[in-house]
mmCIF file of the C-alpha atoms, coordinates in Angstrom:
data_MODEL
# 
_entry.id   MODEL 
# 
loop_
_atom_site.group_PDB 
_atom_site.id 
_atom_site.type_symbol 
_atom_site.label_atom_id 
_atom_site.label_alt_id 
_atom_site.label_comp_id 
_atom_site.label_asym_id 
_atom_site.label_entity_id 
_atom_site.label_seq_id 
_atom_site.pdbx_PDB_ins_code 
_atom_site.Cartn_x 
_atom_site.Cartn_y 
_atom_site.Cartn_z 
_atom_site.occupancy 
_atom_site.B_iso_or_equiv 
_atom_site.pdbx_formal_charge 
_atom_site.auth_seq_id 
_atom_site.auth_comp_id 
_atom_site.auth_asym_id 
_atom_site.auth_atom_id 
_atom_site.pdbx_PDB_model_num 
ATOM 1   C CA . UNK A 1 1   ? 0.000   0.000  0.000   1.00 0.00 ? 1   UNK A CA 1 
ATOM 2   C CA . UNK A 1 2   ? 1.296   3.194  -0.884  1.00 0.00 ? 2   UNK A CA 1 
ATOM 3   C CA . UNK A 1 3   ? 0.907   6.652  0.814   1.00 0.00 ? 3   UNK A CA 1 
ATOM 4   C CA . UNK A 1 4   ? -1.663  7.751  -1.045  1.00 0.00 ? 4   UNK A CA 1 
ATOM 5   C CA . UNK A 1 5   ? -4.136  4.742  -1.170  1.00 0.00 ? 5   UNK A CA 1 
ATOM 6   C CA . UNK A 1 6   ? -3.367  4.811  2.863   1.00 0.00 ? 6   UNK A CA 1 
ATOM 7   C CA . UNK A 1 7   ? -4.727  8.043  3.065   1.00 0.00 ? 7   UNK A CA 1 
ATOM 8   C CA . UNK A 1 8   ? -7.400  7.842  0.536   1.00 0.00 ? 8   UNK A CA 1 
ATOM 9   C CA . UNK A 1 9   ? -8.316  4.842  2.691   1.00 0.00 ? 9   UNK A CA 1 
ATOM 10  C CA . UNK A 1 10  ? -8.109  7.384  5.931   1.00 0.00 ? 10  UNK A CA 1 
ATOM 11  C CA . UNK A 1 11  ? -10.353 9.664  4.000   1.00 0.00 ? 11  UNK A CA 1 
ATOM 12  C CA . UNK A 1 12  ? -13.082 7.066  3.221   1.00 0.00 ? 12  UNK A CA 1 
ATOM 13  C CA . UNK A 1 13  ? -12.902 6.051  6.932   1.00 0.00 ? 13  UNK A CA 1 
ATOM 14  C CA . UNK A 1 14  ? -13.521 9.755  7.703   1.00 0.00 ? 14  UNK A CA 1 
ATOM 15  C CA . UNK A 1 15  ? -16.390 9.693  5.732   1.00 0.00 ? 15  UNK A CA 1 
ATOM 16  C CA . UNK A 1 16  ? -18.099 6.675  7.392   1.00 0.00 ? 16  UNK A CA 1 
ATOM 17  C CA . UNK A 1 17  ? -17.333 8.273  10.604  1.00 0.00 ? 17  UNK A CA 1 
ATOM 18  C CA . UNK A 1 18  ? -19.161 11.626 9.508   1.00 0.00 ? 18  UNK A CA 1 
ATOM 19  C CA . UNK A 1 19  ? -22.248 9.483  8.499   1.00 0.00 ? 19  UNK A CA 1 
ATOM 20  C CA . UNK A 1 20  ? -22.294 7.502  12.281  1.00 0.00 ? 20  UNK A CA 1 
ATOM 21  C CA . UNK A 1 21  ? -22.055 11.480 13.365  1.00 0.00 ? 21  UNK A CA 1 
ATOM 22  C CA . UNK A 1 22  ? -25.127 11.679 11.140  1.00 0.00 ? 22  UNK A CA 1 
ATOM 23  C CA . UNK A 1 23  ? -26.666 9.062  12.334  1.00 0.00 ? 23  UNK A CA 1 
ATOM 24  C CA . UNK A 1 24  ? -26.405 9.574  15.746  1.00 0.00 ? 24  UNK A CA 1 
ATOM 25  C CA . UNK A 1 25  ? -27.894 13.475 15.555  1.00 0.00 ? 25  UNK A CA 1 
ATOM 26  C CA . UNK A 1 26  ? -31.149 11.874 14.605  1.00 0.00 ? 26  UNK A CA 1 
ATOM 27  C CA . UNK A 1 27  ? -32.058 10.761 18.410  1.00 0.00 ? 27  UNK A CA 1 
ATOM 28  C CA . UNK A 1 28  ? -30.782 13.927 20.294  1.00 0.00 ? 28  UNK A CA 1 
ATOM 29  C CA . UNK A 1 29  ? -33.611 16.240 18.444  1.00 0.00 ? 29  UNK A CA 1 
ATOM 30  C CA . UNK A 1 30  ? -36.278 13.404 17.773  1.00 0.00 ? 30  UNK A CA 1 
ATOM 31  C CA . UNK A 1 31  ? -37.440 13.498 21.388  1.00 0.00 ? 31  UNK A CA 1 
ATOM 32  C CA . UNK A 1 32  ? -37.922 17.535 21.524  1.00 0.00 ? 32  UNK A CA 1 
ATOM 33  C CA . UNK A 1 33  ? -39.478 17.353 18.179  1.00 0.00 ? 33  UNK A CA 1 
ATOM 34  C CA . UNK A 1 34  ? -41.750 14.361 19.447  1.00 0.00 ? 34  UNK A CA 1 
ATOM 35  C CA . UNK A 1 35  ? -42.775 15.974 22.393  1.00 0.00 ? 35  UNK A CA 1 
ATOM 36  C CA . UNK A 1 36  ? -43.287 19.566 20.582  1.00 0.00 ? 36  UNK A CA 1 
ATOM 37  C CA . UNK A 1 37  ? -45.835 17.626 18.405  1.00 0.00 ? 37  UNK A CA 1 
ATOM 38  C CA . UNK A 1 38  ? -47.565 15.929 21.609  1.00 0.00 ? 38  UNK A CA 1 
ATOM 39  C CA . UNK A 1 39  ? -48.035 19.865 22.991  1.00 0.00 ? 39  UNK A CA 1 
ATOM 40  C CA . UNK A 1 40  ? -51.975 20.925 22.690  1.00 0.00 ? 40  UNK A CA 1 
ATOM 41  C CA . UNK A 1 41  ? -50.528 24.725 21.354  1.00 0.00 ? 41  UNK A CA 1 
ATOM 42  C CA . UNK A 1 42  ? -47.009 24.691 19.345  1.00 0.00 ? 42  UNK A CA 1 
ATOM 43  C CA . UNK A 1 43  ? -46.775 26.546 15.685  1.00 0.00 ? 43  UNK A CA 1 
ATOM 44  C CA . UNK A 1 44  ? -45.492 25.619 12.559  1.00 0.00 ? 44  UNK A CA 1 
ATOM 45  C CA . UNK A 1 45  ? -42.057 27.995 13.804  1.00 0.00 ? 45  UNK A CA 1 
ATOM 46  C CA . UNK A 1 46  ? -42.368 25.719 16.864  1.00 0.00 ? 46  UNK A CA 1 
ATOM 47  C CA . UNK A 1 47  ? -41.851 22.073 15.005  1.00 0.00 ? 47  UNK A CA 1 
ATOM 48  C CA . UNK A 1 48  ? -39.155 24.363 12.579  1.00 0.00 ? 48  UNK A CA 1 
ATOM 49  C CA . UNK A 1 49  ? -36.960 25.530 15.097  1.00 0.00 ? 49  UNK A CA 1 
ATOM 50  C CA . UNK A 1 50  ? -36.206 22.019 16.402  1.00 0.00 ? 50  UNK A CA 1 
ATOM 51  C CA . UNK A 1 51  ? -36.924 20.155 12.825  1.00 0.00 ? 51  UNK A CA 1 
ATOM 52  C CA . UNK A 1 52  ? -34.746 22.506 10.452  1.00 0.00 ? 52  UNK A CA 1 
ATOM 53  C CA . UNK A 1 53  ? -31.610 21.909 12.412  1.00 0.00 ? 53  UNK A CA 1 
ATOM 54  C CA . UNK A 1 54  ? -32.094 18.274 12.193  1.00 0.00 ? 54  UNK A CA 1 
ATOM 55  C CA . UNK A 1 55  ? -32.508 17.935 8.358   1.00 0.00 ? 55  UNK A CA 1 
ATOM 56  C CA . UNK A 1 56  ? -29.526 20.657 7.960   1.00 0.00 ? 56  UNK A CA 1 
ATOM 57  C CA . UNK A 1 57  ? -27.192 18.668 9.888   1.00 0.00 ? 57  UNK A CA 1 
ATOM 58  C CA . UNK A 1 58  ? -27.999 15.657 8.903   1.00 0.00 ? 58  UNK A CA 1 
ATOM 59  C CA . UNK A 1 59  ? -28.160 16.945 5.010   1.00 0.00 ? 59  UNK A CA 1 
ATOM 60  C CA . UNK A 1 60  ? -24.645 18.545 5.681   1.00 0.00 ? 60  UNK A CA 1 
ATOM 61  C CA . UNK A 1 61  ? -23.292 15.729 7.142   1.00 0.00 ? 61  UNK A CA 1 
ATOM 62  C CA . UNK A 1 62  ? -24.336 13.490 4.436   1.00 0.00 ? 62  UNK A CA 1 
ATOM 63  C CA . UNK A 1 63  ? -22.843 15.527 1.939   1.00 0.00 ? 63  UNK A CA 1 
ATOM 64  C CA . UNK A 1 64  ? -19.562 15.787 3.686   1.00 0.00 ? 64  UNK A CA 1 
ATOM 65  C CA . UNK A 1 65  ? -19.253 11.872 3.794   1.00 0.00 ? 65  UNK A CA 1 
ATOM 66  C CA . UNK A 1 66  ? -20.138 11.554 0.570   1.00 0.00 ? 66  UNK A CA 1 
ATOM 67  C CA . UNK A 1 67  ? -17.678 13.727 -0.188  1.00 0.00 ? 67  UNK A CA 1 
ATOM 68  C CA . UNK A 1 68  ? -15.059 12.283 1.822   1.00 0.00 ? 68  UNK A CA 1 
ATOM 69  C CA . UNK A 1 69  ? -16.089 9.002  0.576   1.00 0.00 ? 69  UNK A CA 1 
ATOM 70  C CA . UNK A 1 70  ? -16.444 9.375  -3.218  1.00 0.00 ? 70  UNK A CA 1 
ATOM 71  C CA . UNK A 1 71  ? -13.651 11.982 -3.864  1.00 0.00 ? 71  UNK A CA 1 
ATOM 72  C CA . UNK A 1 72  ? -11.099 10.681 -0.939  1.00 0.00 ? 72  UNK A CA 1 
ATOM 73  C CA . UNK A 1 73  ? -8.282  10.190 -4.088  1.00 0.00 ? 73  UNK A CA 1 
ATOM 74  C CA . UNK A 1 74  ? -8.850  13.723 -4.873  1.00 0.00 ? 74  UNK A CA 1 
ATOM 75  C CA . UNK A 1 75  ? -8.729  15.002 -1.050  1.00 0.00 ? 75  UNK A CA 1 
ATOM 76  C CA . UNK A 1 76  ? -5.170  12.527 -0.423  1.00 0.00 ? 76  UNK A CA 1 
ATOM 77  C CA . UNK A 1 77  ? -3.421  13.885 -3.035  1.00 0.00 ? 77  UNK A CA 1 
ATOM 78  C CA . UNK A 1 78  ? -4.591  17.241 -1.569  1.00 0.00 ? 78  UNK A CA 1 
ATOM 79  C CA . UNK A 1 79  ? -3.628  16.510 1.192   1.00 0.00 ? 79  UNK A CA 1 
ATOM 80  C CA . UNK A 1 80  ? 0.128   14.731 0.713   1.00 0.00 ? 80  UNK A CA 1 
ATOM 81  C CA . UNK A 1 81  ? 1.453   17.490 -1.926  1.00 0.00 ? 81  UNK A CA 1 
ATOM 82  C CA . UNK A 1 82  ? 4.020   16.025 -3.507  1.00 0.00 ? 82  UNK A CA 1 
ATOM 83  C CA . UNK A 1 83  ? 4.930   12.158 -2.476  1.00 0.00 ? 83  UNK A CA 1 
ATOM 84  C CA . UNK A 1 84  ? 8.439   11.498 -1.540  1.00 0.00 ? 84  UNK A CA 1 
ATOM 85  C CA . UNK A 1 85  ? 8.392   7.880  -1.417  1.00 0.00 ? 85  UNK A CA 1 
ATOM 86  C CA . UNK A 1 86  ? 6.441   5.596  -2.383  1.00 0.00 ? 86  UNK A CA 1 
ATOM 87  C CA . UNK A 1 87  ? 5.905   3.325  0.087   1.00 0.00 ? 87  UNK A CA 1 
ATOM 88  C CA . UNK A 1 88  ? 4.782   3.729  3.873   1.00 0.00 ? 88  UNK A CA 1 
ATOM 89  C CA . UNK A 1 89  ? 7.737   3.138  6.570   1.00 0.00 ? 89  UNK A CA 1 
ATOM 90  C CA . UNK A 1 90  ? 5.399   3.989  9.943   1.00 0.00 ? 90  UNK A CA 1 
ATOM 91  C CA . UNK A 1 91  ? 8.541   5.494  11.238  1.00 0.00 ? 91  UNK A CA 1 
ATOM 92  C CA . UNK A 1 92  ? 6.898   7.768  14.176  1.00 0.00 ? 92  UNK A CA 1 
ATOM 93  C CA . UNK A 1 93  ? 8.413   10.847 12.257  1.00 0.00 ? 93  UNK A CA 1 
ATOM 94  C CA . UNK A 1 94  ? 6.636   10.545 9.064   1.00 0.00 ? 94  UNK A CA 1 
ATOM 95  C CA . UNK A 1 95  ? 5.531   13.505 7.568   1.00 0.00 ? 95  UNK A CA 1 
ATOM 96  C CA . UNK A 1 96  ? 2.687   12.095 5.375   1.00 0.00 ? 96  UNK A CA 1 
ATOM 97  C CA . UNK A 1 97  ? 1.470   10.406 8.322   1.00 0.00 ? 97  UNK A CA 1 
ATOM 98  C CA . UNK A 1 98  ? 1.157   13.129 10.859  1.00 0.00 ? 98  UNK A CA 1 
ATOM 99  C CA . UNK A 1 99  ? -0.046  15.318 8.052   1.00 0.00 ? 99  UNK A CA 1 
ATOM 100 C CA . UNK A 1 100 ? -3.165  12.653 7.547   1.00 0.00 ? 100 UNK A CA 1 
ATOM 101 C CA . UNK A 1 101 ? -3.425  12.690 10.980  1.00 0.00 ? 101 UNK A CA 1 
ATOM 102 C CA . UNK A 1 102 ? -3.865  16.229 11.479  1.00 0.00 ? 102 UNK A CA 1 
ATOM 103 C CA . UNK A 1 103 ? -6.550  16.383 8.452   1.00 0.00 ? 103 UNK A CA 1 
ATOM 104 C CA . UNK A 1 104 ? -8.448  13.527 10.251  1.00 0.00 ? 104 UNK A CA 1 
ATOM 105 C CA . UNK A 1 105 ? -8.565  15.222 13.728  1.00 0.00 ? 105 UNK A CA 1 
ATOM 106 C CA . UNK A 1 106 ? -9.666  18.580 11.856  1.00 0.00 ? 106 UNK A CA 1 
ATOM 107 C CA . UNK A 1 107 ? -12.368 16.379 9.966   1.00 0.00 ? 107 UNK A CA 1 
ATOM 108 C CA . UNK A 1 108 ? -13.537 15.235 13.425  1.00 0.00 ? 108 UNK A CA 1 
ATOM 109 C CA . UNK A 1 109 ? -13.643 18.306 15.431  1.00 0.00 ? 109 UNK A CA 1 
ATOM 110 C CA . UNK A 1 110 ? -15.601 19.946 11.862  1.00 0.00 ? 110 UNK A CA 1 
ATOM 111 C CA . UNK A 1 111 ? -18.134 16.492 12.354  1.00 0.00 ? 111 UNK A CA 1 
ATOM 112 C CA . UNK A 1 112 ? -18.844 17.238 15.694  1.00 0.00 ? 112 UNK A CA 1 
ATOM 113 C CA . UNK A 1 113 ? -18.940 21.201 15.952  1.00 0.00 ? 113 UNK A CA 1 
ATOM 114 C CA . UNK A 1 114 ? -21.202 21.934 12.955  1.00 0.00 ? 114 UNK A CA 1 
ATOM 115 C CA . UNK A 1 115 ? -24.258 20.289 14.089  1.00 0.00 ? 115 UNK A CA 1 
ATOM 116 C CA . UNK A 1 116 ? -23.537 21.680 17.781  1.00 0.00 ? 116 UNK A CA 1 
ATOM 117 C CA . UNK A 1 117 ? -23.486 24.971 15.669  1.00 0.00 ? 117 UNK A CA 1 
ATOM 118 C CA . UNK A 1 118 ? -27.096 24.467 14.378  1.00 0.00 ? 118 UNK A CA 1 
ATOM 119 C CA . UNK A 1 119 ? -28.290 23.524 17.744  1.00 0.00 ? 119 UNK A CA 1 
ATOM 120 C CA . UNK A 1 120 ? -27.087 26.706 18.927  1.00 0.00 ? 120 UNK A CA 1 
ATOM 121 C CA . UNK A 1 121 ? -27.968 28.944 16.484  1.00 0.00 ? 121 UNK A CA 1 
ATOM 122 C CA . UNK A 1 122 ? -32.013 27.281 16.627  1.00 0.00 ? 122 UNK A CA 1 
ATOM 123 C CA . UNK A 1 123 ? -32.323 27.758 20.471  1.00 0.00 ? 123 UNK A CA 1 
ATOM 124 C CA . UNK A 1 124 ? -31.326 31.570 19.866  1.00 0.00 ? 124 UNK A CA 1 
ATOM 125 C CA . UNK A 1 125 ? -33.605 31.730 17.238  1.00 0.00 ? 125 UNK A CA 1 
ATOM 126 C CA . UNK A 1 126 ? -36.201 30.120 19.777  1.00 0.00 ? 126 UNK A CA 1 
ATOM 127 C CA . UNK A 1 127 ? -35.081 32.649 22.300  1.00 0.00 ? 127 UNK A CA 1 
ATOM 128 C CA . UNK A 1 128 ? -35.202 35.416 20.251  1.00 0.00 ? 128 UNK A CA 1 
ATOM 129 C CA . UNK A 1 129 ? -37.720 37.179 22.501  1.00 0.00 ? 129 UNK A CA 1 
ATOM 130 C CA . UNK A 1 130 ? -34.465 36.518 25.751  1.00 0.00 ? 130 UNK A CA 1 
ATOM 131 C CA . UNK A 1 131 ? -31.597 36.684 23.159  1.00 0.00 ? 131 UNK A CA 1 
ATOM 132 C CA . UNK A 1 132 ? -29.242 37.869 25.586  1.00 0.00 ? 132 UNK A CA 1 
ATOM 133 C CA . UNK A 1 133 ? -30.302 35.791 28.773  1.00 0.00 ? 133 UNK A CA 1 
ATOM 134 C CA . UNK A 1 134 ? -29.774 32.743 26.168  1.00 0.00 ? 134 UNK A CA 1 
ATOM 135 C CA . UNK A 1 135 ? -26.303 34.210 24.963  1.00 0.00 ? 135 UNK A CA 1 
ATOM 136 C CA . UNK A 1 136 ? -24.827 34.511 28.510  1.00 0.00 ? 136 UNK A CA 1 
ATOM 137 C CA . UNK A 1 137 ? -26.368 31.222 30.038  1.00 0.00 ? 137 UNK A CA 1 
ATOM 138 C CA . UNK A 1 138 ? -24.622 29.627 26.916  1.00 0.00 ? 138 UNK A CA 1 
ATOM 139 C CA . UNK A 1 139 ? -21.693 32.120 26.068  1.00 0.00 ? 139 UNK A CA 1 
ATOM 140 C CA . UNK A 1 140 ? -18.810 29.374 27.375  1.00 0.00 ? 140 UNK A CA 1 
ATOM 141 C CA . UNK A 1 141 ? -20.423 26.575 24.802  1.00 0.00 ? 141 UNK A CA 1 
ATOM 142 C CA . UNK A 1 142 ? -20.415 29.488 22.307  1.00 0.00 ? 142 UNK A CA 1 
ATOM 143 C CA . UNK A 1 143 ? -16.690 29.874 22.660  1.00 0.00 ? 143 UNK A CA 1 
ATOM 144 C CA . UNK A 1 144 ? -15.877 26.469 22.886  1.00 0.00 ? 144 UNK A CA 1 
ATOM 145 C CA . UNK A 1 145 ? -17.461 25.937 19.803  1.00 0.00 ? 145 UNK A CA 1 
ATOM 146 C CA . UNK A 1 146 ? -15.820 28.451 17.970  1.00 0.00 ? 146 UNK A CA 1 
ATOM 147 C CA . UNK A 1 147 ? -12.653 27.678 19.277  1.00 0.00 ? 147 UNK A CA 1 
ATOM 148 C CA . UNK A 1 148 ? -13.155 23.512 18.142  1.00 0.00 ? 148 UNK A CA 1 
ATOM 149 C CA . UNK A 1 149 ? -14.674 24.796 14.383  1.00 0.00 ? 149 UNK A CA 1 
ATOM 150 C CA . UNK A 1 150 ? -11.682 27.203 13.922  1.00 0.00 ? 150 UNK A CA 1 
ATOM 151 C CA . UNK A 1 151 ? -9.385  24.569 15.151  1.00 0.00 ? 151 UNK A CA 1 
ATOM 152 C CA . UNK A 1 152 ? -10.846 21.897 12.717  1.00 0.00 ? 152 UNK A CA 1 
ATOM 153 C CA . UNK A 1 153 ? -10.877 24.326 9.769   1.00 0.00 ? 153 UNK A CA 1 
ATOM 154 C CA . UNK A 1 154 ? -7.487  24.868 10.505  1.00 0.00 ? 154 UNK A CA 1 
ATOM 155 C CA . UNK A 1 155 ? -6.349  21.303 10.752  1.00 0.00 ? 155 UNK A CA 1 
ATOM 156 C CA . UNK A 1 156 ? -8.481  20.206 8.090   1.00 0.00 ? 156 UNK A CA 1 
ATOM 157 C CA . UNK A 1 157 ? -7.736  22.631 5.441   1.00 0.00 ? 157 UNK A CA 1 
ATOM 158 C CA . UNK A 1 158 ? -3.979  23.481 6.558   1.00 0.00 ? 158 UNK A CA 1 
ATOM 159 C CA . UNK A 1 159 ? -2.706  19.675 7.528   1.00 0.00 ? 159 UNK A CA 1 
ATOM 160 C CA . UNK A 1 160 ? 0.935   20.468 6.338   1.00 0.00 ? 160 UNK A CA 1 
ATOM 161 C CA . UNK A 1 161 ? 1.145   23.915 7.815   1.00 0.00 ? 161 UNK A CA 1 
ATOM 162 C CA . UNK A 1 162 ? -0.040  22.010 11.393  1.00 0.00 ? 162 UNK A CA 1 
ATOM 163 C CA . UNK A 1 163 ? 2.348   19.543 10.734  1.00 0.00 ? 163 UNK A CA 1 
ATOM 164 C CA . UNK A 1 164 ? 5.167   22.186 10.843  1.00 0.00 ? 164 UNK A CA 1 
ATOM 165 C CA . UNK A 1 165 ? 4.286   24.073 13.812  1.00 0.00 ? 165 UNK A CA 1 
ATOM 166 C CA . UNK A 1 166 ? 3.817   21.024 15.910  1.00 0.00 ? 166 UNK A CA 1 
ATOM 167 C CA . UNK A 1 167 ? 7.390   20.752 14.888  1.00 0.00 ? 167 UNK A CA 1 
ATOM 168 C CA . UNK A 1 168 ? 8.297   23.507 15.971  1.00 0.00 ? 168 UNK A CA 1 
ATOM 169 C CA . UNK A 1 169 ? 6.962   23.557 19.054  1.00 0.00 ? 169 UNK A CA 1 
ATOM 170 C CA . UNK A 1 170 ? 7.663   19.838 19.821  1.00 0.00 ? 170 UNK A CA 1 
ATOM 171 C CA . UNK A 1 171 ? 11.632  20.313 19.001  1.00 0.00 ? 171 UNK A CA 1 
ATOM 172 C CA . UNK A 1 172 ? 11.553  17.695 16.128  1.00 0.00 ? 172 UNK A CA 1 
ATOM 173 C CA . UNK A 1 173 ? 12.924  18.641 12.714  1.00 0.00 ? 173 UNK A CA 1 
ATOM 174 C CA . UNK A 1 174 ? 11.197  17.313 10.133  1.00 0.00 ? 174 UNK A CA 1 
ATOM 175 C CA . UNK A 1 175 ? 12.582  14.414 7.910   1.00 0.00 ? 175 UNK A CA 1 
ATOM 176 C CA . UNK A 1 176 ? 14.754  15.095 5.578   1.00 0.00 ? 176 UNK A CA 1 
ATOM 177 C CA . UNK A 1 177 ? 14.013  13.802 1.776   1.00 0.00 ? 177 UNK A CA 1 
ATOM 178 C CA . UNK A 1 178 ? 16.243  11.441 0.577   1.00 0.00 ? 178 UNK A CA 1 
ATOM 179 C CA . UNK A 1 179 ? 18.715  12.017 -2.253  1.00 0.00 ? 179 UNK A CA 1 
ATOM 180 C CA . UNK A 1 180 ? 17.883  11.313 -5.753  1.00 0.00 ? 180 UNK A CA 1 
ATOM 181 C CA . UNK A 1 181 ? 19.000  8.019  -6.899  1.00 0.00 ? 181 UNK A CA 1 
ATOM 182 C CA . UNK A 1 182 ? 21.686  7.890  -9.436  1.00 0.00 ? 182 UNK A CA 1 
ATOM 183 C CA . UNK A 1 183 ? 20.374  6.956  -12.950 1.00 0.00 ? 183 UNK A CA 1 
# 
């Protein structure tokens, strides 16, 4: 296996994991939205608020693993640059490896901040009428979130730049590439 099936592989595994993320949004708004419809007095806006975040992040989420899943060549070769070698060593200081890595962990922290994203942004809309009681009871999650999205976006989207300031701060110099082989 070389480096770039492993991490087209990493990127389809990412994808499945996205659609479990998916999957398991469904139960965490079905009961508000089951017991909004039980209610003798709730609105249309009512069974919105709490069903419109559901079908967003579970439409978004689907998308993303498809796209992780049916384009996962494209995203590796994104993702590696240019290959050095061809095959894998698993030496601990790998570049390509801890640059997949970094992608992944970005992919995750993306997974599981957007839909808390949605869930936040409905109960303000829900609040609307005590936006500001809702924004201070909730301001730590707020920052939290924004913290984990920018960190994923970061990680996701900048893998080799990651890569290099964990170096950096860790003390390890990254591997050298080998020299070009004599014809």
């Amino acid at each position: 296996m070389d480096r770039l099936e492993a991490a087209s592989l990493a990127f389809k595994i990412a994808g499945i994991y996205v659609m479990v993320a998916a999957v398991k949004l469904v139960p965490t708004i079905a009961l508000p939205l089951r017991e909004a419809l039980r209610a003798t007095r709730v609105s249309w806006v009512d069974i919105a608020v709490i069903g419109v975040p559901l079908v967003v992040s579970c439409t978004a989420l689907a998308i993303l693993a498809y796209v992780l899943i049916a384009h996962s060549h494209r995203l590796a070769e994104r993702s590696l640059g240019e290959p050095r070698q061809r095959e894998i060593d698993f030496r601990p200081t790998s570049d390509a490896l801890q640059v997949m890595a970094f992608a992944i962990v970005g992919l995750v922290l993306l997974a599981e901040g957007i839909p808390r994203m949605i869930d936040l942004a409905a109960g303000a809309y829900a609040s609307r009428e005590v936006l500001a009681p809702y924004l201070r009871d909730n301001a730590v999650d707020c920052i939290v979130l924004f913290l984990q999205l920018s960190a994923g976006y970061w990680l996701f989207f900048g893998p080799r730049s990651a890569a290099r300031v964990w170096s950096r701060l860790s003390g390890v110099r990254p591997a050298e590439p080998p020299p070009p082989a004599a014809p």
